[in-house]
C-alpha positions as CSV (number, residue, x, y, z in Angstrom):
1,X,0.0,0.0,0.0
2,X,2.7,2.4,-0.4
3,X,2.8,4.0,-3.5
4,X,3.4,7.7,-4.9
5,X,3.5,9.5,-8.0
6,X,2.3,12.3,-9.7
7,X,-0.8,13.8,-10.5
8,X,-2.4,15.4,-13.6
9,X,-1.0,18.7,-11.9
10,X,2.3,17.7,-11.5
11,X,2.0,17.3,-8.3
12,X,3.6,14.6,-5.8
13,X,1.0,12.7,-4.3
14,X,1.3,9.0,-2.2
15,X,-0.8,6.5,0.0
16,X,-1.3,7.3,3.7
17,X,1.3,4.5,4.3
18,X,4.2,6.1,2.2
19,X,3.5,9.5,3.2
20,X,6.2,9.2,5.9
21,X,8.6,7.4,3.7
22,X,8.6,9.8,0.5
23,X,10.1,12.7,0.1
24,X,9.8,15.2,-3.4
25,X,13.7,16.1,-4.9
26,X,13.9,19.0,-3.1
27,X,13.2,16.7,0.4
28,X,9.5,17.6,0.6
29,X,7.1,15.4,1.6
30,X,4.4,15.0,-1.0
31,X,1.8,18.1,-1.3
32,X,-1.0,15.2,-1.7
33,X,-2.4,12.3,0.4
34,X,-4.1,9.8,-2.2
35,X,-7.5,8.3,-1.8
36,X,-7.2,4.6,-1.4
37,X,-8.4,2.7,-4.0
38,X,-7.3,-1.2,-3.3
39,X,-8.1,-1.9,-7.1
40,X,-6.5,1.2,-8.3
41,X,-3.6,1.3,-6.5
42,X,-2.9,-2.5,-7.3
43,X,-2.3,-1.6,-11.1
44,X,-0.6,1.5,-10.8
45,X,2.5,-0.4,-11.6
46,X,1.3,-2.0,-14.5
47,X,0.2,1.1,-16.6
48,X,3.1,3.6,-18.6
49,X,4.0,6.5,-16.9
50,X,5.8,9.7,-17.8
51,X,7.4,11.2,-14.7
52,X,8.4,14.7,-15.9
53,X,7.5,18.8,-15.4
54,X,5.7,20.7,-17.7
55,X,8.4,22.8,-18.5
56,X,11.6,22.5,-18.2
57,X,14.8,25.4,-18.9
58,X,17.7,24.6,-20.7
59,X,21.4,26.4,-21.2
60,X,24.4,26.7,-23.5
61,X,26.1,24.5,-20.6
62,X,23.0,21.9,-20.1
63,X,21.0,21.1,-23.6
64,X,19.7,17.8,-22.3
65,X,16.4,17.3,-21.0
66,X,15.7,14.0,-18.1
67,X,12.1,12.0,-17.5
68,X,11.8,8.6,-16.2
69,X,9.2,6.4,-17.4
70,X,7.4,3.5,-15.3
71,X,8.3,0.0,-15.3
72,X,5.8,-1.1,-18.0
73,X,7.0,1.6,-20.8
74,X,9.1,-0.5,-23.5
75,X,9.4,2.7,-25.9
76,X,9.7,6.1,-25.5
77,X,9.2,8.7,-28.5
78,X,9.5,12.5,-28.6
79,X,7.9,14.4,-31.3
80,X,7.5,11.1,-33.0
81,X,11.4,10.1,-33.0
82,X,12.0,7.6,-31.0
83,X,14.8,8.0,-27.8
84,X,16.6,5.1,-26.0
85,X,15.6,3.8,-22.7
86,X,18.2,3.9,-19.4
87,X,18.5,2.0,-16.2
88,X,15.5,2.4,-13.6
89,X,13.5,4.0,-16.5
90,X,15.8,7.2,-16.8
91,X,15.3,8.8,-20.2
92,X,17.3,11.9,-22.0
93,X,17.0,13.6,-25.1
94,X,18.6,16.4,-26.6
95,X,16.0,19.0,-28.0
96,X,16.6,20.9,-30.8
97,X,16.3,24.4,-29.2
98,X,13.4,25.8,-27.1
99,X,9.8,24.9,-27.9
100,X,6.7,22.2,-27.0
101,X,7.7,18.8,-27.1
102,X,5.5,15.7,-27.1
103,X,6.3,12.9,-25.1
104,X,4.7,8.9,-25.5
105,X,5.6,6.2,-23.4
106,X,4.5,2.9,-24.5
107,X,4.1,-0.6,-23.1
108,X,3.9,-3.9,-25.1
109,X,0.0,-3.7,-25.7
110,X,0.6,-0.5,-27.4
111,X,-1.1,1.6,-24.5
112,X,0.8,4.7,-23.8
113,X,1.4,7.4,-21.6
114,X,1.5,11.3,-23.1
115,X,3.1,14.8,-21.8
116,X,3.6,17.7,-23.5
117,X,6.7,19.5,-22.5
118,X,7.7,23.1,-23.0
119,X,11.3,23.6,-22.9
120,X,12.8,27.1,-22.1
121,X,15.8,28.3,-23.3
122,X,17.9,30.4,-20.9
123,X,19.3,33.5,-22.5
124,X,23.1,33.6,-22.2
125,X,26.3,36.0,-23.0
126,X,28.7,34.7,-25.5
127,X,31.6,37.0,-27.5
128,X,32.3,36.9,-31.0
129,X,35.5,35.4,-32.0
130,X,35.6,36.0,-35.6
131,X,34.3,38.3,-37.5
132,X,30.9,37.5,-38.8
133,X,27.9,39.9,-41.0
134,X,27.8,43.1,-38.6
135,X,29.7,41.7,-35.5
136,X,33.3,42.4,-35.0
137,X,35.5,40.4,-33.2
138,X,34.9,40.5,-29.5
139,X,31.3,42.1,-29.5
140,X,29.0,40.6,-26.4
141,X,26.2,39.2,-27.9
142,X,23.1,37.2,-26.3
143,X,22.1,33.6,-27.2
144,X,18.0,33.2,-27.8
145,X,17.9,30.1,-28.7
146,X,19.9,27.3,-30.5
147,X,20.1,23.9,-32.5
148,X,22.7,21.3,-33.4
149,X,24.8,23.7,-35.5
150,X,23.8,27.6,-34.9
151,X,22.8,30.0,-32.3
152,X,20.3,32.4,-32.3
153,X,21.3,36.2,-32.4
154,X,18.8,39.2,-32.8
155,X,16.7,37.0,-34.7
156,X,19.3,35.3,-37.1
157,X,20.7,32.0,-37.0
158,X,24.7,32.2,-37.1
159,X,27.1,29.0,-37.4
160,X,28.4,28.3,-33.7
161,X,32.2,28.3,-34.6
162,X,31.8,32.4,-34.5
163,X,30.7,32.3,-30.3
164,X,32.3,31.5,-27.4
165,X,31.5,32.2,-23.4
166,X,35.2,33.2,-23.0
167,X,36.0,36.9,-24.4
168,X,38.5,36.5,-27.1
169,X,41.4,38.7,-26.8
170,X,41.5,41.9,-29.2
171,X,44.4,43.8,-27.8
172,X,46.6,43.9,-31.3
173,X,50.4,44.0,-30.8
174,X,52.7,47.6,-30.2
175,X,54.9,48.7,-32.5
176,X,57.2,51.6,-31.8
177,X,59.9,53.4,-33.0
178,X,61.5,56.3,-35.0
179,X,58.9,57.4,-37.5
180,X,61.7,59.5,-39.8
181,X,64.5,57.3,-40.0
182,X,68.2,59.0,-41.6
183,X,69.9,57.0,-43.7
184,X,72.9,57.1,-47.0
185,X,72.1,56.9,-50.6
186,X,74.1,54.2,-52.0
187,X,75.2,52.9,-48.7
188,X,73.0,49.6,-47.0
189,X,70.3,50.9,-45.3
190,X,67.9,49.2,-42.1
191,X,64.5,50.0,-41.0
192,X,64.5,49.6,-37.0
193,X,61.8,49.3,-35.3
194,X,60.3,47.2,-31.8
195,X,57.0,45.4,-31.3
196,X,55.5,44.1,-28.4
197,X,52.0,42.4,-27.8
198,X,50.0,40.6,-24.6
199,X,50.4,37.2,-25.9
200,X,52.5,36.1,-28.5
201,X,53.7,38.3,-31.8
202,X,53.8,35.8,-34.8
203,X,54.0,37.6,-37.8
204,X,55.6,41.7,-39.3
205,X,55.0,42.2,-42.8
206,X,57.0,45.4,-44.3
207,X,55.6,46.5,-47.2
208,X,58.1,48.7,-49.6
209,X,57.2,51.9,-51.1
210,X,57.4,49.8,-55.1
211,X,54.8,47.4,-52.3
212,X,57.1,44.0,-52.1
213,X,56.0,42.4,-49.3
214,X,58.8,41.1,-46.9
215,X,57.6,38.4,-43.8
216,X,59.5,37.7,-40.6
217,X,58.4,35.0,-38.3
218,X,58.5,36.6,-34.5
219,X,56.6,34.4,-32.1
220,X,58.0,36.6,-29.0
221,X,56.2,38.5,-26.4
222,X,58.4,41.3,-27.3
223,X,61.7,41.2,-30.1
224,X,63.4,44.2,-31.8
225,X,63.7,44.5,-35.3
226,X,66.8,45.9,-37.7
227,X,66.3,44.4,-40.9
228,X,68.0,45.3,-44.8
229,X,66.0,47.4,-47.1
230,X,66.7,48.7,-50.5
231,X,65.5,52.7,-50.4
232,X,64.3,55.0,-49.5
233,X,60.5,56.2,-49.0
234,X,58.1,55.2,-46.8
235,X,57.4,51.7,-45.6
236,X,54.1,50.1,-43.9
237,X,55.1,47.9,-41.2
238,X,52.2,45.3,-39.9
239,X,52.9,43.1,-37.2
240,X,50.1,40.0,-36.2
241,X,49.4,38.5,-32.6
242,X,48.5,34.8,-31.6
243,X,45.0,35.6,-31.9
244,X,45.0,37.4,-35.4
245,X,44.6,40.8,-34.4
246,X,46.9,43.2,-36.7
247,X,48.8,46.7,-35.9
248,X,49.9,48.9,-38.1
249,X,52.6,51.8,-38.3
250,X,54.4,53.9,-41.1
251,X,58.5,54.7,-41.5
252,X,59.9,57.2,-43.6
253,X,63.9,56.3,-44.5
254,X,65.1,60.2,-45.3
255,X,68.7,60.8,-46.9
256,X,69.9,63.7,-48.0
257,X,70.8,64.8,-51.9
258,X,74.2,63.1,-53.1
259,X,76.2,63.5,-56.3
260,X,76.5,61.0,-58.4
261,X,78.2,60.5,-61.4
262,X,77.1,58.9,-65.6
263,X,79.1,55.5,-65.9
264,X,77.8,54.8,-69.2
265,X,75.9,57.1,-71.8
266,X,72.0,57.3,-71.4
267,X,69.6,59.1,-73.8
268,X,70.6,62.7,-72.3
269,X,72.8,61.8,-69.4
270,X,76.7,61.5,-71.0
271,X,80.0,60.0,-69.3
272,X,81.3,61.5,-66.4
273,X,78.6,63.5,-66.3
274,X,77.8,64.8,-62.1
275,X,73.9,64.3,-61.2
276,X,72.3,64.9,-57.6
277,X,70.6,61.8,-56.8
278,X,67.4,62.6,-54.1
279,X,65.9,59.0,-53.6
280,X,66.8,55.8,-53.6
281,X,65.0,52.5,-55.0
282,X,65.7,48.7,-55.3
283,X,67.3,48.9,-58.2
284,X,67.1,53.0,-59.3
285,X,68.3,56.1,-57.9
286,X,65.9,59.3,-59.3
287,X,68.5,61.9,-60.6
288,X,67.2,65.4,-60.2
289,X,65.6,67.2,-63.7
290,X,66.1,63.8,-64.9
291,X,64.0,61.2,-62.8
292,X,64.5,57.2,-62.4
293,X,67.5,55.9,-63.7
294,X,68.7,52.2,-63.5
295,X,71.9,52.0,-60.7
296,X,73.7,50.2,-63.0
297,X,74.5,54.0,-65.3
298,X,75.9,56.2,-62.2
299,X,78.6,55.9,-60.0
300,X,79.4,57.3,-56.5
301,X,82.9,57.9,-57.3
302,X,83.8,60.8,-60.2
303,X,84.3,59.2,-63.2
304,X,87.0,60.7,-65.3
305,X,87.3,60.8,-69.3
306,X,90.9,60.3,-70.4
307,X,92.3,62.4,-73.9
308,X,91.5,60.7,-77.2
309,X,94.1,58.2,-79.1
310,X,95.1,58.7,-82.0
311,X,97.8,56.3,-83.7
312,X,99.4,55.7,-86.6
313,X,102.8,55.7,-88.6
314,X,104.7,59.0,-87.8
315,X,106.3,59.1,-91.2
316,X,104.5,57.7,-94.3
317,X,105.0,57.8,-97.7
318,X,102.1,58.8,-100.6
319,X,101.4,55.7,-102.7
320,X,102.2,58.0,-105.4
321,X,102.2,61.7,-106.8
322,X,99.1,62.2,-107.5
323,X,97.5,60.3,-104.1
324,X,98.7,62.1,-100.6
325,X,96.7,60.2,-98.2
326,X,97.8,60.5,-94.1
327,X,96.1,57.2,-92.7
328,X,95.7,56.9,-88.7
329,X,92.7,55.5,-86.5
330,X,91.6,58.0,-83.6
331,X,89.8,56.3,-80.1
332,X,88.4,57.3,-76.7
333,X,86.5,56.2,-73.9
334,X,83.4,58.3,-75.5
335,X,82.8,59.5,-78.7
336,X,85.5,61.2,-80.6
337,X,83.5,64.9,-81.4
338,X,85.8,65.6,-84.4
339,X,89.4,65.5,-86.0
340,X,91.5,68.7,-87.6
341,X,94.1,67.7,-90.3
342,X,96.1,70.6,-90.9
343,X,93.5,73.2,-89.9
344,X,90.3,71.3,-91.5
345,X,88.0,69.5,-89.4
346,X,86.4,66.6,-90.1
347,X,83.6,65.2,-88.1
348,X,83.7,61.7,-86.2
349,X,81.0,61.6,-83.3
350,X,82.5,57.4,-82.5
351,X,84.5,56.6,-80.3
352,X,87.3,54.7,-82.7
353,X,87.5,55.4,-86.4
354,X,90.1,54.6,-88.6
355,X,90.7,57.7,-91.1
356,X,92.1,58.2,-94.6
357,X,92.8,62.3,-95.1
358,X,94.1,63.4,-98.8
359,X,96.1,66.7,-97.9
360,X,97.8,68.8,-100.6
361,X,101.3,69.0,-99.7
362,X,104.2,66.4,-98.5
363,X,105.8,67.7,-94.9
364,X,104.7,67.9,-91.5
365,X,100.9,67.7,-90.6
366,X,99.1,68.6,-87.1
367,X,96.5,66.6,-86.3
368,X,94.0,67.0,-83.2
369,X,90.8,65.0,-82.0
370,X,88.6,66.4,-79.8
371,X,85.9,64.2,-77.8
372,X,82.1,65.1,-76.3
373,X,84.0,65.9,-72.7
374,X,86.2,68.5,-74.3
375,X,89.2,66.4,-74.2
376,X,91.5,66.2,-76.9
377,X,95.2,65.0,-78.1
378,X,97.6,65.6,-80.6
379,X,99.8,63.9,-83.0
380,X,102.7,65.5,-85.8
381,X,102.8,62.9,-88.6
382,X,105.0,63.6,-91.5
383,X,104.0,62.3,-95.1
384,X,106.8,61.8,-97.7
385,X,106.8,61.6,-101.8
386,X,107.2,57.8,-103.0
387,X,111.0,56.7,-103.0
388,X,112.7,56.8,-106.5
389,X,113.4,53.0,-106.6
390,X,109.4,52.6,-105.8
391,X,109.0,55.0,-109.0
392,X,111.7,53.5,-111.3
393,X,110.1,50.2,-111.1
394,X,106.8,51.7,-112.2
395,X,108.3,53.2,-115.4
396,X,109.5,49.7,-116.1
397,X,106.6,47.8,-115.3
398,X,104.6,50.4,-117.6
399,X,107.0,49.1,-120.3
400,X,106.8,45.2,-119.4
401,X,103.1,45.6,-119.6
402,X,102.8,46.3,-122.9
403,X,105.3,43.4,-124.0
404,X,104.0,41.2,-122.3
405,X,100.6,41.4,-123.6
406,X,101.6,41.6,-127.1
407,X,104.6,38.9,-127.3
408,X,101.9,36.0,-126.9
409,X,99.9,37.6,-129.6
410,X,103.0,37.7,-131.7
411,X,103.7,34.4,-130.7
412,X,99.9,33.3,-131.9
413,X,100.1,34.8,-135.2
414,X,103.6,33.2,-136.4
415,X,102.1,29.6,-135.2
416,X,99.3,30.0,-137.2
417,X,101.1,31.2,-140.6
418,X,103.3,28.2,-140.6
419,X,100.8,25.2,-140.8
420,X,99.5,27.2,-143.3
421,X,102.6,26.8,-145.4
422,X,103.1,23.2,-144.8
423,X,99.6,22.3,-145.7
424,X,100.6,23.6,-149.1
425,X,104.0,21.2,-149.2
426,X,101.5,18.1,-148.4
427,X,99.0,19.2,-151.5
């Protein structure tokens, strides 16, 4: 006779035998005495019966909702899906966020037991940990409601990876240091800087005024940076913590003007020529009232331009009377402007020429090359008349020529008149 359960109110009630022996889960005695029914109370066992509130609050933390069933229940479905059976009856089910659930609890004759159950959801703070739609990166949000894969946020489901009860951290790294940093044109030049962040710096980035990304892997609390760059200009420096969050800063490398000097010719910009050079990139320095020029035309030493060359026989002789030619080959380390023979100028504008100059008199001759740089040389060459012997031996050679052509003919001509003859013996 002692028995206790619930009633249609959810109320604890129990025989006037158990009333002393059961207590409610809080250690209450039941609220109701039940009225004793021998027939009654002898199948209360045997029928299936949901033990369970009428509504019941869930959390992010707890998202599982507990009933027990009577002996006699063999199944157990809620909102038609079926949920497994524990020891002594126990039965939990995950719901699928708040809302009415129905619950059946059957026996083997197919009788069954009904409760409908409203589940609460209890509202509850979470931060953003990545950025999702509106909501930055650490922004408190509150929780409504949730199922297996989102959460409920002002009325729009959002994926659960973005949420989490601990605040992320947003604190981005430090980075200090000189904002106008001196430095040489032409010599090597660092950018020095220090960062510094709460947890762990992982990654700078320095991003070049021609925008080439360099990387250098930190992971420090704290590390100072000196690190090569090319020029000068203004570099961005970003630097990246543990948790993603980014800093940024800006360096200017300053030099002053320097002189530089033209290595090689380049469209307006000749040898030896003396530039100011104002900035400095990877590979180009920009020469003032010019602009960018490759490093590979200027020099940071002067660059001087030695005196033409000019070379040749001193003393020559005409090939004959009527021909006075003075040969000689002028050369420079630019281009030879022009060469005077005598007091006539011939133009050259190369830097090596062989020349051939008919001048109207044997003797002494002056001749001077100038080059582009003003530079120039000298040379005294003297041209002789042909020797004698040389112009003996073309008289005679103007006599052999004619024998020698006309003694074969000669030759020819007596051949031929005397097989003539001796045909006439043989007729």
């Amino acid at each position: 006779g002692e028995y206790f359960s619930y009633n249609s109110y959810v109320n604890w009630f129990s025989s006037s035998l158990a009333l002393e022996r059961v207590t409610t889960a809080d250690g209450s005695s039941p609220t109701e005495v039940a009225r004793e029914l021998n027939s009654l109370l002898l199948q209360l066992d045997k029928l299936p019966k949901i033990y369970t509130p009428s509504s019941i609050s869930i959390s992010i933390e707890k998202d599982t909702v507990d009933f027990s069933v009577s002996k006699p229940v063999k199944r157990v479905t809620v909102n038609e899906e079926e949920v497994e059976i524990g020891e002594d009856g126990e039965v939990v089910f995950s719901p699928d966020g708040a809302g009415d659930y129905i619950i059946r609890a059957y026996d083997d004759s197919g009788a069954y037991d009904e409760r409908i159950v409203t589940v609460h959801f209890e509202e509850t703070v979470m931060y953003v940990v990545k950025e999702v739609g509106t909501y930055q990166r650490g922004d408190r949000v509150i929780i409504g409601d949730f199922r297996e894969l989102t959460f409920l946020v002002n009325g729009e489901w959002i994926d659960r990876d973005y949420f989490s009860r601990v605040a992320p951290d947003i604190e981005p790294p430090v980075i200090t240091g000189d904002k106008v940093q001196k430095v040489s044109i032409g010599d090597t030049k660092y950018l020095e800087l220090s960062v510094s962040d709460n947890s762990t710096v992982t990654l700078i980035e320095i991003v070049s005024p021609d925008l080439t990304v360099t990387t250098l892997a930190v992971n420090s609390v704290s590390a100072e940076i000196r690190t090569e760059v090319q020029g000068t200009g203004e570099y961005t420096v970003n630097a990246y913590d543990h948790d993603g969050n980014k800093a940024m800063s800006t360096f200017s490398l300053e030099a002053e003007s320097r002189s530089f000097w033209v290595c090689r010719d380049h469209e307006s910009l000749g040898f030896g020529q003396e530039v100011k050079v104002t900035e400095e990139g990877e590979s180009c320095y920009f020469v003032s009232d010019y602009g960018w020029l490759e490093k590979e035309y200027l020099s940071g030493n002067p660059v001087s331009t030695a005196d033409p060359v000019i070379s040749g026989e001193p003393v020559q002789h005409a090939v004959s009377g009527t021909e006075r030619i003075l040969s000689f080959t002028v050369s420079d380390d630019v281009n030879v402007k022009e060469v005077v023979v005598s007091g006539k100028t011939y133009p050259v504008n190369e830097r090596e020429k062989e020349m051939h100059i008919m001048v109207s008199e044997y003797g002494e001759h002056l001749v001077i090359a100038n080059d582009v740089e003003g530079n120039s040389a000298r040379a005294l060459f003297t041209l002789s008349a042909p020797p004698e012997n040389e112009t003996e031996g073309g008289k005679i050679w103007y006599w052999l020529i004619p024998i020698v052509i006309i003694l074969p003919l000669i030759l020819f001509l007596a051949a031929k008149s005397s097989r003539k003859k001796t045909r006439k013996i043989r007729l």
